[in-house]
TIMIBA-328653 format. One record per residue (C-alpha): residue number from 1; residue in one letter; chain; x, y, z. Coordinates in steps of 0.02 Angstrom, whole numbers. Example, Ala and Ser with C-alpha at 12.3 -4.5 7.8 and 13.67 -1.06 7.14 Angstrom:
% TIMIBA-328653
SITE  pos  code  unit      px      py      pz
SITE    1     A     A     615    -225     390
SITE    2     S     A     684     -53     357
***
This chain:
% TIMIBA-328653
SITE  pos  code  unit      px      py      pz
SITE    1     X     A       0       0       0
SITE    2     X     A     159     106      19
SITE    3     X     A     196     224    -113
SITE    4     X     A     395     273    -143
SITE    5     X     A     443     436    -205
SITE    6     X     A     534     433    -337
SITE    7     X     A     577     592    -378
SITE    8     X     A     501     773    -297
SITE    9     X     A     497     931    -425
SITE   10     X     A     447    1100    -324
SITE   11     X     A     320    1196    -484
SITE   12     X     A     275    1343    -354
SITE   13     X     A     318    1436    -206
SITE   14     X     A     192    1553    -113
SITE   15     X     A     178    1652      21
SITE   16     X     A      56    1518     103
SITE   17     X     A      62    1362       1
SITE   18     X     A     200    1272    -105
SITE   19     X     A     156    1153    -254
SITE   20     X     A     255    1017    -281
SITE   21     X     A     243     848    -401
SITE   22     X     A     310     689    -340
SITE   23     X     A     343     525    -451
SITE   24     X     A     289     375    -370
SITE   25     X     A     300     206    -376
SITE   26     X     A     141     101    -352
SITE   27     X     A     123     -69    -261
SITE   28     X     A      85    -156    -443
SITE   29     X     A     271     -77    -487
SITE   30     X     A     169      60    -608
SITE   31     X     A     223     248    -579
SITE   32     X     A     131     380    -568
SITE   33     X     A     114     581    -535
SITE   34     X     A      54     651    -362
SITE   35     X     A      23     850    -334
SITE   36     X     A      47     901    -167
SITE   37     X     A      12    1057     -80
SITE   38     X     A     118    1088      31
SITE   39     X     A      65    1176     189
SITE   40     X     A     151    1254     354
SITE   41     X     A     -21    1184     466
SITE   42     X     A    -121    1299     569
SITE   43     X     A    -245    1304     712
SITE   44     X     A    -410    1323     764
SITE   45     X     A    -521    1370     923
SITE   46     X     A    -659    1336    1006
SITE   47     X     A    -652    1487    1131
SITE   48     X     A    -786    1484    1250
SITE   49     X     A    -830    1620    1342
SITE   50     X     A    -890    1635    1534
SITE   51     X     A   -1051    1640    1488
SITE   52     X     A   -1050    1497    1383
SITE   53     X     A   -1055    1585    1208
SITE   54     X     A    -936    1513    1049
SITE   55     X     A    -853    1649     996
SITE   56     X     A    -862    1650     800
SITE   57     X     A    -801    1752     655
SITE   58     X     A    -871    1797     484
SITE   59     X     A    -775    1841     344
SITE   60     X     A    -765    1837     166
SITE   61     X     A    -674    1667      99
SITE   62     X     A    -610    1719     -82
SITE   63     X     A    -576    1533    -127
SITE   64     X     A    -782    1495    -117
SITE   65     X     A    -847    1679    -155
SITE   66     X     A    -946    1687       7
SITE   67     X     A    -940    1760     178
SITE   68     X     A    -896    1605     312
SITE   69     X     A    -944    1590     488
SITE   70     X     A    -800    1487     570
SITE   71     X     A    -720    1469     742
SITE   72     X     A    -562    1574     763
SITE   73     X     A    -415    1496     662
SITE   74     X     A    -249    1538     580
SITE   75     X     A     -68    1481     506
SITE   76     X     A      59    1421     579
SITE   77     X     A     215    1558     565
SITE   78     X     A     391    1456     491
SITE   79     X     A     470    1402     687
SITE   80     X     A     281    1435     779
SITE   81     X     A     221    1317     907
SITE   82     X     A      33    1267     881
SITE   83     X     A       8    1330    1049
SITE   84     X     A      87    1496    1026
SITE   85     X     A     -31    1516     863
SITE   86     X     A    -158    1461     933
SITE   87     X     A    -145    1605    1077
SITE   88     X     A     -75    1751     946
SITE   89     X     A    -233    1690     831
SITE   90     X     A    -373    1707     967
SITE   91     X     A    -317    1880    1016
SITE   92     X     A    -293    1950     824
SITE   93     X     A    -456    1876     768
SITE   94     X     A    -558    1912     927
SITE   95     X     A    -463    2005    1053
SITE   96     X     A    -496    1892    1184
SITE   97     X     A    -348    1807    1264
SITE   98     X     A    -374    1639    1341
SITE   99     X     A    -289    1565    1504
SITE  100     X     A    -330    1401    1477
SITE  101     X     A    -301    1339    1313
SITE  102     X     A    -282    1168    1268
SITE  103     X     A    -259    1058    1109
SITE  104     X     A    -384     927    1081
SITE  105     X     A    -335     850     909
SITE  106     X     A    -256     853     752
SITE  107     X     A    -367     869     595
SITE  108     X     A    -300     825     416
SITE  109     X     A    -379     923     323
SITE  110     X     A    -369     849     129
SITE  111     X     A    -217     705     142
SITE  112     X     A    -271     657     -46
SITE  113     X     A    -163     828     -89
SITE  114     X     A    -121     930      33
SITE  115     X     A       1     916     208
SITE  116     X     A    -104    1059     291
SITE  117     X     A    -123     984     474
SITE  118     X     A    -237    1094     581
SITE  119     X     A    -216    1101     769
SITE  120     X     A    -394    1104     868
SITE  121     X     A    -391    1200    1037
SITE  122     X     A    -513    1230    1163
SITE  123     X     A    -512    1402    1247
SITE  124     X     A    -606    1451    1404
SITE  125     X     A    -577    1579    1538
SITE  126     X     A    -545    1719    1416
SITE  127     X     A    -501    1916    1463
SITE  128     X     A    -500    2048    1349
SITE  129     X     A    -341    2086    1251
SITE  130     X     A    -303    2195    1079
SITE  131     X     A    -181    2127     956
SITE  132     X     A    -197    2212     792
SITE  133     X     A    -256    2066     664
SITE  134     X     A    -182    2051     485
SITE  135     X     A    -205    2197     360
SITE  136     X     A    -268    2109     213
SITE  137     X     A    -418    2022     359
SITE  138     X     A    -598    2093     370
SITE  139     X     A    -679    2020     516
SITE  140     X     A    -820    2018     598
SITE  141     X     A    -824    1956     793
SITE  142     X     A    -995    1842     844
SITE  143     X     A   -1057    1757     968
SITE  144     X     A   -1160    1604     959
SITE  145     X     A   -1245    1461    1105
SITE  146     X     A   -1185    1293    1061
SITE  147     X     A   -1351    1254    1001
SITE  148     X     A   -1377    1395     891
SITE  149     X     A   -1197    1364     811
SITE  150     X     A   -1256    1167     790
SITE  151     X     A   -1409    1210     698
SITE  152     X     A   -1338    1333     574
SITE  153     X     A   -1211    1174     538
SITE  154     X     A   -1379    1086     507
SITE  155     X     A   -1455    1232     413
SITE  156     X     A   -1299    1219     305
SITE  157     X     A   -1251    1409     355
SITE  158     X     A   -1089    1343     433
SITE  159     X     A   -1017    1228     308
SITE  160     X     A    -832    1257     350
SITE  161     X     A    -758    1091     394
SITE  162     X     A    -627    1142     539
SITE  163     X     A    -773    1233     628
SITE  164     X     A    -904    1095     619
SITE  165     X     A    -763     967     683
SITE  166     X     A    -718    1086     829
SITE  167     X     A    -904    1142     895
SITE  168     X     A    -960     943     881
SITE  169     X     A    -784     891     976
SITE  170     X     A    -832    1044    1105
SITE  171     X     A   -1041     962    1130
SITE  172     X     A    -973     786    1130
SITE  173     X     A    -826     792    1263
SITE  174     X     A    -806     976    1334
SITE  175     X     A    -991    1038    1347
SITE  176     X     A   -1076    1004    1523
SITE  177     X     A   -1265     978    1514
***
């Protein structure tokens, strides 16, 4: 089932993303091309406020040509821990800081192509903070209960992958009843 590189050819580098194509050679002894993205990772979080509310973001996602409600998230710097991400990310994208914050799981996001791994955290007891967020961002801070967030996945108003794997992780093993 293993498949050995034969050769790796680099066609772009980006400011996010590399493209690469890799020869391989197939179980049957056949080769065969493979495009990979390549991708530094990033993280994600399910920040939870005192209250209970999911704190949410909405912006526009050029990729799909529509404005996205997802949990905050971001990439991975070149040398950045997940966790020190995760805590720059929350406070650019929300200015809320969290002191607890804790990674739950890693989530592949499309291993057919791409090497993006994102890091889930939960975040609870959060304080106000300011950290000014990207330049090129346009974001819009929410706040959603659990439920309400669950039923727009339902709806299909949420339909971003990382955020409908993070709010069902947070009502299956973090939520109390």
């Amino acid at each position: 089932m293993i498949e050995k590189t034969i050769s790796s050819r680099r066609i772009h580098e980006g400011k996010i993303l590399n493209l690469r194509v890799d020869e391989v050679l197939l179980p049957n002894d056949k080769t065969s091309l493979r495009e990979i993205v390549e991708h530094n990772g990033a993280v994600a979080i399910v920040a939870v406020t005192d209250e209970n509310k999911i704190l949410m973001v909405r912006q526009y996602r050029k990729a799909v040509e529509k404005v996205l409600t997802e949990i905050p998230a971001g990439k991975l710097e070149k040398g950045e821990t997940p966790f020190d991400c995760a805590y720059r990310e929350l406070i650019e994208e929300t200015g809320f800081r969290a002191h607890q914050l804790h990674e739950v799981m890693e989530i592949i996001t499309s291993p057919g192509f791409c090497t993006e791994k994102i890091h889930l955290f939960v975040a609870k007891s959060l304080a106000a903070d300011y950290l000014e967020n990207d330049e090129d961002e346009f974001i819009d801070l929410i706040t959603l209960d659990l439920d309400e967030a669950l039923e727009k996945i339902v709806s299909g108003e949420i339909v971003d992958s990382k955020t409908i794997i993070g709010l069902l992780y947070y009502k299956m093993y973090c939520a109390t009843s």
